[in-house]
C-alpha positions as CSV (number, residue, x, y, z in Angstrom):
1,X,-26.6,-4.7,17.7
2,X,-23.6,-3.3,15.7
3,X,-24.3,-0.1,13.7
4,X,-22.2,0.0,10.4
5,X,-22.2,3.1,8.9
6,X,-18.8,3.7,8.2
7,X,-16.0,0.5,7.7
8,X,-14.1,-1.2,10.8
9,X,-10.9,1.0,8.5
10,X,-12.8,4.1,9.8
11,X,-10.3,4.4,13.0
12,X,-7.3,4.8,10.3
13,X,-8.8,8.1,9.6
14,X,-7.3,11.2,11.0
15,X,-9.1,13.6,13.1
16,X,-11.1,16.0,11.3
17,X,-11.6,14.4,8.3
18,X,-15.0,13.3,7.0
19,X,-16.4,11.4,4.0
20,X,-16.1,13.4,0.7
21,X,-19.7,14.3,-1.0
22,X,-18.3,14.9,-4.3
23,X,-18.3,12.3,-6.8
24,X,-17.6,11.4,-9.8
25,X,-16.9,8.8,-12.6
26,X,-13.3,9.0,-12.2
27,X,-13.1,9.0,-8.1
28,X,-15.9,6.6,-7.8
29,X,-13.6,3.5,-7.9
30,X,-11.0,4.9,-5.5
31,X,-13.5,5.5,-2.2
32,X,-13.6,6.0,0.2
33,X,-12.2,9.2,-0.3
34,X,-12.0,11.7,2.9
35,X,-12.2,15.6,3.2
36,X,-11.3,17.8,5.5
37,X,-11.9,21.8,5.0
38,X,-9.3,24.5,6.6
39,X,-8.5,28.0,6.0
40,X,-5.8,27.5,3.0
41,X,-8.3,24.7,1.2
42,X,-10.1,21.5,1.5
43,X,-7.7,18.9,1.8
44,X,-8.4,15.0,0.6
45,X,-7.1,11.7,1.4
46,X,-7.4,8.2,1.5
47,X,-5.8,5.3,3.6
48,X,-4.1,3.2,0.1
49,X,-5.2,0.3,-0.6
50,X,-4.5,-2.0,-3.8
51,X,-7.1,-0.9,-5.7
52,X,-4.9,2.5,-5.3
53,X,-1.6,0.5,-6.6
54,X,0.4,-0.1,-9.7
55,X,2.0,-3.7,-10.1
56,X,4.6,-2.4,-7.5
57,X,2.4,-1.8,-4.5
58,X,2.9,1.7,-4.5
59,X,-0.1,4.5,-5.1
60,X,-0.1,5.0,-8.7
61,X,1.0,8.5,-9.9
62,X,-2.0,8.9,-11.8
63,X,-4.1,8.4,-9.0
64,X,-2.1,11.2,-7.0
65,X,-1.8,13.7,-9.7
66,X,-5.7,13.5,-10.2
67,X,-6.8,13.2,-6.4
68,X,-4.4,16.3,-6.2
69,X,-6.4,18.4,-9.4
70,X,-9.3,17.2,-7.5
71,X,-8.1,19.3,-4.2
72,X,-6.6,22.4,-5.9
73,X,-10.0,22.7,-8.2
74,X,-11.9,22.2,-5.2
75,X,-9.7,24.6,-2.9
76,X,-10.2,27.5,-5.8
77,X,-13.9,27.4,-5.7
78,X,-14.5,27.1,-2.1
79,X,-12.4,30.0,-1.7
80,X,-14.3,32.0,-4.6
81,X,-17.5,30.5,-3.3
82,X,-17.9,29.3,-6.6
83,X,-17.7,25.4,-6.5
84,X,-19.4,25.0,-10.3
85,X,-17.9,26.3,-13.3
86,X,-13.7,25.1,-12.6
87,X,-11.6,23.5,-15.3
88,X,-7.9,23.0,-15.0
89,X,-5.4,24.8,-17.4
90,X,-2.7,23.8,-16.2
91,X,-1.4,21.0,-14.1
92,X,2.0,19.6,-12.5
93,X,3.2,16.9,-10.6
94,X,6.6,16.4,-8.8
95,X,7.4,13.2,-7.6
96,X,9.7,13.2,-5.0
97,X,8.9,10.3,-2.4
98,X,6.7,7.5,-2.2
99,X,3.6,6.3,-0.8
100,X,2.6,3.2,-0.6
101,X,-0.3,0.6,0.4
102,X,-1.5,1.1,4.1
103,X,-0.5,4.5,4.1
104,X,-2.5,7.7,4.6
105,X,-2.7,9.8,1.7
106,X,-3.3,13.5,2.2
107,X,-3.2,16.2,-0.5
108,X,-2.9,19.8,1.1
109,X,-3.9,22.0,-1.1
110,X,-3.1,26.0,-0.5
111,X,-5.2,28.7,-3.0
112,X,-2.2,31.4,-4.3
113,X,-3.7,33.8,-5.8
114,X,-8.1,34.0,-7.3
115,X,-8.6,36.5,-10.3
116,X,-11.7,37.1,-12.4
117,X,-10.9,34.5,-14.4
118,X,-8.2,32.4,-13.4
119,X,-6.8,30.3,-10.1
120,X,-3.8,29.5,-8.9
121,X,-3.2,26.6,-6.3
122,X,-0.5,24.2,-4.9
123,X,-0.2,21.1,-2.7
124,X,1.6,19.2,-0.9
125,X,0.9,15.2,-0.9
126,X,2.1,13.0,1.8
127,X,1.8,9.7,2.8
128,X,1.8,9.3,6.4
129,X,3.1,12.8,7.3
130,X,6.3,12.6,4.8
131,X,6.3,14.2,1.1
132,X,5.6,12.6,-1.9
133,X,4.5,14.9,-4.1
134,X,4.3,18.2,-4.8
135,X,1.6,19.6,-7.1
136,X,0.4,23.6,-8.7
137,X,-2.3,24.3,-10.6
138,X,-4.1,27.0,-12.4
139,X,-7.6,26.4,-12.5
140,X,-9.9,28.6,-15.2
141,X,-13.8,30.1,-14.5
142,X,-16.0,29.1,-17.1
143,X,-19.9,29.1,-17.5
144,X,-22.0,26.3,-17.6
């Protein structure tokens, strides 16, 4: 008997990456969404699909811009060891290839600089091992 715990798209996944446990409202729609931790940040991605497209079969920028808040913010607190209590300040998005259905989306986030209160970040996003995007963030501490 076949177990099926992860879909038959499961071998399109790279080595090292895992299923993402965070979720939210926003992401929900775009999953599966796949993480994969190192010592620069926690890097995401996702093999694009249509539901990732705009009318011209390419991975919407809006998806990219927020799955790449979603690594720097991510990245920043892991690195703090404080994964509650982010918000972003300030965000931006270079777009500078494309990526496109049946590609592998990855967004490589690297953690610049942590203060007390603030965090810096940047990432690269590629699809299938060539640059689409690049991304920087600066991520704030606040309580709950």
């Amino acid at each position: 008997m076949h177990k099926r715990s992860e879909p038959a798209s499961r071998e399109l996944v790279p080595e090292g990456f895992e299923r993402h446990t965070r979720h939210s409202g926003l992401t929900d729609p775009w999953q599966p969404i796949y993480a994969r931790p190192s010592a620069k940040g926690v890097s995401l991605g996702i093999r694009a699909s249509a539901a990732h497209a705009n009318s011209r079969g390419l991975v919407h920028g809006g998806l990219i811009t927020a799955l790449a808040d979603n690594a720097m913010g991510l990245s920043c607190g892991e690195h703090a060891g404080n994964t509650a209590g982010l918000v972003t300040i300030s965000l931006s998005v270079d777009f500078v290839g494309l990526a496109k259905v049946g590609q592998w989306v990855e967004i490589r986030p690297e953690v610049i600089r942590t203060g007390r209160s603030l965090c810096f970040a940047s990432a690269l996003v590629l699809a299938d091992n060539s640059v689409c995007a690049r991304a920087s963030g600066v991520f704030k501490w606040v309580s709950a």
